[in-house]
N, C-alpha and C positions, 0 to 999 in steps of 0.2 A: 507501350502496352496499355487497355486500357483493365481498368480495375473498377469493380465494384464494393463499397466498404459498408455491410448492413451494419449500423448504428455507432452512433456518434458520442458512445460514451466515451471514458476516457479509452480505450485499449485500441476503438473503433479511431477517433479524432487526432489522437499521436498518430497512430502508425497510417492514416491517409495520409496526413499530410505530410510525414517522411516520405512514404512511396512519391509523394507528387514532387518530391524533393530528388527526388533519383530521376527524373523524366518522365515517368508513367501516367498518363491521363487517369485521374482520378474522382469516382465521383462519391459522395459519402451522404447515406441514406437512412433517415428517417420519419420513425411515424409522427413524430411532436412536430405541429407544424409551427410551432410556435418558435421550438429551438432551433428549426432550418431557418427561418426569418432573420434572426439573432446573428445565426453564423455571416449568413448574406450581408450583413449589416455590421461586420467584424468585430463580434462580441463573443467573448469567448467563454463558454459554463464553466470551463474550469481553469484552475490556477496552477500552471506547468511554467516554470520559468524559460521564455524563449517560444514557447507555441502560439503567441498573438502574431508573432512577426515573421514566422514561419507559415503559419494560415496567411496571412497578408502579403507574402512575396509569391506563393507560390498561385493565391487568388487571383492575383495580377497577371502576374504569366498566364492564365488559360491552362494551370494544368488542373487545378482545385475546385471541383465546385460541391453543391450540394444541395438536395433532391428527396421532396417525400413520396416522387414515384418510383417505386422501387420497381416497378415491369419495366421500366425506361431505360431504368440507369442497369439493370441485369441483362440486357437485350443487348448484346455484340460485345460482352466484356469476355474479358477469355481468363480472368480471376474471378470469383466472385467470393467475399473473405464474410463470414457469420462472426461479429464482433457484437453481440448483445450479451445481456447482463444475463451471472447465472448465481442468484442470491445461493443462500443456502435454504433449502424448502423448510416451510416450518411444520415442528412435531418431531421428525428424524433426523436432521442434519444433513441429507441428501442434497446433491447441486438439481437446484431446480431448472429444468432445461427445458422448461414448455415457450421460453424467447426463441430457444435454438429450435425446437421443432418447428414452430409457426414459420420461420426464418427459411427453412428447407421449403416448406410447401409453397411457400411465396416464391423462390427461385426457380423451381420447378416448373411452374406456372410461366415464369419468363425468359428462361432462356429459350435462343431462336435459334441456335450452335452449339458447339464443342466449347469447354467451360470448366475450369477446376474450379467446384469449390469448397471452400476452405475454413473448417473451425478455427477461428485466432480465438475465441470465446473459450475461459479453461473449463474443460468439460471432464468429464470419467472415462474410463478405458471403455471402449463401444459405442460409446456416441457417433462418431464416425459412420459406425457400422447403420446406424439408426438413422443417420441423416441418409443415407446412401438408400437404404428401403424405402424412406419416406419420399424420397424424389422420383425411385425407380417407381413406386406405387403412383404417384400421381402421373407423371409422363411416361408411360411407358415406351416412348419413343426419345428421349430429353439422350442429347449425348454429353456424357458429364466425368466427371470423377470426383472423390470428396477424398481432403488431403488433412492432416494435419498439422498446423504451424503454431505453435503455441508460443505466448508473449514472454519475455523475461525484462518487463521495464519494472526499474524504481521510479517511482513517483516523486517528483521534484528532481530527479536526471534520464527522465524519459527519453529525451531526444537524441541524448549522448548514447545511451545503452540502444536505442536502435540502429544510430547511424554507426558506430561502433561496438557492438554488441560481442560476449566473450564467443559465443556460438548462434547459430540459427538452428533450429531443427526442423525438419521437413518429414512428416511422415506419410508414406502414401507406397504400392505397391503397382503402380503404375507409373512406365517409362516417358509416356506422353507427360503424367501430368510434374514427371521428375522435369521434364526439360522445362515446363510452362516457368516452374517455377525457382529454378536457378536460374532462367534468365531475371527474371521478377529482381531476385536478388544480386544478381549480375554486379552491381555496384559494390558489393560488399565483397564478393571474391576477387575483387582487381586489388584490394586491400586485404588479402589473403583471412578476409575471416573466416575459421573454421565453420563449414555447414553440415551439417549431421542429417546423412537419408537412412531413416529408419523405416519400419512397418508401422501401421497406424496407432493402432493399439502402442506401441513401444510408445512414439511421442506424446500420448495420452500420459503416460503415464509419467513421463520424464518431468512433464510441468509438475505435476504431482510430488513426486519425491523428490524434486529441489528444492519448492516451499516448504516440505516436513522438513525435509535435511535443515535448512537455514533455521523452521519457527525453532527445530530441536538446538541449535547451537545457543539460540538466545536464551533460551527456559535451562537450558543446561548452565551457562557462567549466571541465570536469576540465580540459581539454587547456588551457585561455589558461594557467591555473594553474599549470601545466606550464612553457609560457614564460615567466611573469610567475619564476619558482625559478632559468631561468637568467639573466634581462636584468636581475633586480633590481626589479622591478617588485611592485607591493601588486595581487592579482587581487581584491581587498573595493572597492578603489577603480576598478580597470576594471570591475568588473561594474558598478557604481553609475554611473559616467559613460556607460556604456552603455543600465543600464535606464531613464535619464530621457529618451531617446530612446522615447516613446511606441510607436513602429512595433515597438519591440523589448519594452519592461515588463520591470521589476525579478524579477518572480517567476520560480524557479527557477533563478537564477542563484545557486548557490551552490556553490563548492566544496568537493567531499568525496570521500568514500571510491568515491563512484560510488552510482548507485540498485541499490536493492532493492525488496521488496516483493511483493505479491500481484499488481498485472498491470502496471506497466513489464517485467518482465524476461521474462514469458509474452505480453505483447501486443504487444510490438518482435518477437518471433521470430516468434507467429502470424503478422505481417504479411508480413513477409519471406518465408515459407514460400508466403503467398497469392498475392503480388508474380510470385513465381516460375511458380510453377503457371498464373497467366495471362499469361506470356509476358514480365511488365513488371516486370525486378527491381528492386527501391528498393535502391540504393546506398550513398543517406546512411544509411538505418534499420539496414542491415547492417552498416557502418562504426559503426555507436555502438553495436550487440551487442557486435560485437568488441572494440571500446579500453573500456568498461563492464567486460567480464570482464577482459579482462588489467587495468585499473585496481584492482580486489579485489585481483588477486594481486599485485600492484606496491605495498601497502600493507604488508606484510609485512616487505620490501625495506625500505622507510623507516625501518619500524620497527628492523629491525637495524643500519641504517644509523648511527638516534640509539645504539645500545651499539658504534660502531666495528666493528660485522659480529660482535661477541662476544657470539651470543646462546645457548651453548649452557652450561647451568649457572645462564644467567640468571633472575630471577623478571619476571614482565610483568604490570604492575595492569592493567585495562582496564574503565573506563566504561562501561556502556550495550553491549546485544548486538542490540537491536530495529530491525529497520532504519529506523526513524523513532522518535523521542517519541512519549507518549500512545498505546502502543497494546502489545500481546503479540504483535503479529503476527512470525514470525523467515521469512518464505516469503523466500527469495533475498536475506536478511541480507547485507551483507559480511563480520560476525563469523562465518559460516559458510565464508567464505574463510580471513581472516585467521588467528583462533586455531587452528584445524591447520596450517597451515604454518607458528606462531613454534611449537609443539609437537614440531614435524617437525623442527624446524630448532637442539632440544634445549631450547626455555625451557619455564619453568614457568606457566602461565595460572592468577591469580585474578581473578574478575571477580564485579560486581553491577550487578543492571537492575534499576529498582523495580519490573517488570511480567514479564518476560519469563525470567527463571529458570527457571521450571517447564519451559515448553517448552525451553527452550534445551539445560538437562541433558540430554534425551534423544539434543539433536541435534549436539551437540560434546560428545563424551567424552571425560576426561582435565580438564576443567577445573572448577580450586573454586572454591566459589560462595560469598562471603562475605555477613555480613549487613548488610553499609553500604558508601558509600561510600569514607570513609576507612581501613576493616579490610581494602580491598582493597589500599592505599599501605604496609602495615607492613614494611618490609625487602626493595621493591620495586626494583629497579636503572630502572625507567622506568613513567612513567604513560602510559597511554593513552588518550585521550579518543575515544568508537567514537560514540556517540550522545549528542547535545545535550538530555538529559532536565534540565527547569529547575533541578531540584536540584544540577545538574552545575555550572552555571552562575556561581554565585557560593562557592565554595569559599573556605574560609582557608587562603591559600596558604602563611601561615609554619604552621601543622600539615601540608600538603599537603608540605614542604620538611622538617620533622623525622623526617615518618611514612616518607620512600624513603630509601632504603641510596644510591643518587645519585640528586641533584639534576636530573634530565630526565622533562620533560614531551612527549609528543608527542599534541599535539591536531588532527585528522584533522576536523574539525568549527569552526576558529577561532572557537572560543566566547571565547578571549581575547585580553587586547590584547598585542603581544609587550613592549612597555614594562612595562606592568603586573608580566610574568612575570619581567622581567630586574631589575628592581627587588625583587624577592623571592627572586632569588638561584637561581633555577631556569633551565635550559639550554633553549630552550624551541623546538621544533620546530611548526611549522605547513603550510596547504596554501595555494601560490601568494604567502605574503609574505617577508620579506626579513629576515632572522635580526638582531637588537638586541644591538650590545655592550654588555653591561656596563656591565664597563671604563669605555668612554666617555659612557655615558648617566651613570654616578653623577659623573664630570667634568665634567658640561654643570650 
């Protein structure tokens, strides 16, 4: 089959070159001529473990390529997928979808046949409807359908969640473009993944309410973590006594700094903004925007907390700035909370992320960026552990203990055990568990 994929960001660049991985003649388009050049030249903009080699097997075979003429590469495709960015508009919170408009009228303009095409780009319940007026207005002769298939990749296991993904969903109200497209995904039901044929609007909204559902599970164990800091309670052990309750599952119960990311923090607001606008506000999803943001800024506080509120003259190591492992992505980081305000607040930030420096520099200024992780510990008054990058993980904690000017760790991530850290003679600060004496542990 062949495929048309408008833009090459990440949701666009993963899922071509999956599809080119299942057989389909793939071509993947856009306007940056600079980043088509790049790609041709197998440079990859972003950092997905395993998509250098996956772009490079499948370039080689002739099923991959890539095209900033989008009449070209739309002309005889019988998919054509709308994979451009849909930030959050600024002023309201709305998903700004003047990429996905423009995206329509450009297709319209180039299809020369019958052609689904298809939002992968997370958009609001109707956009479908809007892309479909907008292409019916432009060609009024264009034989088309517009479908919806919405993304559910994690970023740093992208490849795995599409080639084996828990569900597909397909929405669309046409049988032609039902068949286009379970063949499309053909490979996936030989491995019986469940695919789900919805109505448009339904799979609009499904993207939607799995990102709420998920940002609410994380804001919900921020907050137990919260209570668990003043009853004395371990929130590692209530999330886990909780996630073996099947009805509830382990996943996403983790306390941290609060989400970030590409669309938790753009797809809880779109929602709420839609909620509103048809009459039905969602409460809970509004409630976990809210305590989400003030939880960034409340991570700061901690942090000065661990220097007895004395952070001005201070130096502050910090961990990891991406707001997840395995990925360069910094879109609504909490280190874009946090390190301006311990800056604000007079310390000094050095920090290293295996990945995400380059971007980072540009977007918190004022802080240096060392080349390791322990060059960032050297005459440091406190560690900070931001992102659980596995390198993070297993530290030698007596170099981790010679390298800071004092002995405090504040890990926002419990990547460690507080035993572990008290035994090694470090002050050792965490989220939702119960602080370890010493003292008393080398007694026992």
């Amino acid at each position: 089959m062949r495929v048309a994929m408008i833009g090459t960001g990440y949701v666009g660049l993963v899922s071509g070159a999956c599809f080119s991985q299942f057989g389909h003649h793939v071509v993947c388009v856009d306007k940056d001529a600079s980043k088509i050049a790049r790609l041709e030249q197998g440079e990859i903009p972003i950092f997905e473990p395993g998509l250098d080699k996956l772009v490079a097997d499948n370039v080689a075979a002739g099923r991959l390529t890539f095209s900033t003429d989008l009449k070209a590469s739309v002309a005889g495709a019988q998919a054509v997928f709308i994979a451009v960015g849909t930030p959050s508009r600024r002023g309201d919170g709305h998903a700004d979808l003047s990429y996905v408009f423009a995206a329509a009228a450009e297709i319209a303009a180039s299809l020369t046949g019958y052609a689904v095409v298809v939002t992968k780009s997370t958009v609001p319940v109707g956009t479908g409807a809007e892309v479909s007026r907008i292409i019916r207005q432009t060609r009024a002769d264009a034989q088309f359908d517009v479908a919806s298939n919405p993304e559910f990749l994690r970023e740093g296991s992208a490849i795995e969640d599409f080639m084996r993904p828990d569900r597909v969903v397909v929405g669309t109200d046409s049988d032609r473009a039902r068949e286009v497209l379970r063949e499309l995904y053909r490979p996936l039901h030989l491995i019986e993944t469940p695919i789900l044929f919805t109505g448009r609007e339904t799979a609009e909204l499904i993207k939607y309410a799995a990102n709420a559902f998920l940002a609410t599970k994380i804001t919900f164990i921020n907050e137990m973590a919260d209570i668990c800091e003043k009853v004395g309670a371990d929130v590692q052990m209530v999330a886990k006594g909780i996630g073996l309750d099947k009805r509830i599952g382990a996943k996403f119960l983790h306390a941290g700094p609060g989400y970030g990311g590409s669309c938790f923090p753009k797809d809880t607001l779109a929602l709420t903004r839609t909620a509103r606008d048809v009459g039905t506000p969602s409460r809970i999803v509004e409630a976990v925007v809210q305590v989400n943001e003030a939880r960034k800024e409340a991570m700061a506080d901690r942090i000065a907390a661990a220097l007895d509120g004395k952070l001005s003259g201070a130096r502050v190591a910090v961990l990891g700035v991406t707001f997840k492992p395995n990925t360069d992505d910094m879109r609504d980081a909490p280190s874009l909370e946090i390190l301006p305000r311990l800056m604000s607040l007079g310390a000094s930030v050095v920090a290293f992320d295996p990945e995400g420096m380059k971007e980072a520099a540009h977007l918190i200024p004022g802080v240096t960026w060392a080349t390791g992780a322990y060059e960032t510990m050297d005459g440091a008054d406190v560690l900070v552990i931001l992102t659980e990058w596995n390198e993070f993980r297993a530290l030698d904690l007596g170099e981790v203990r010679a390298r800071l000017k004092q002995p405090i760790v504040v890990d926002l991530r419990n990547v460690y055990a507080p035993e572990e850290m008290a035994r090694a003679g470090l002050r050792y600060v965490s989220i939702g568990r119960p602080p370890v004496d010493a003292k008393a542990l080398a007694a026992v």
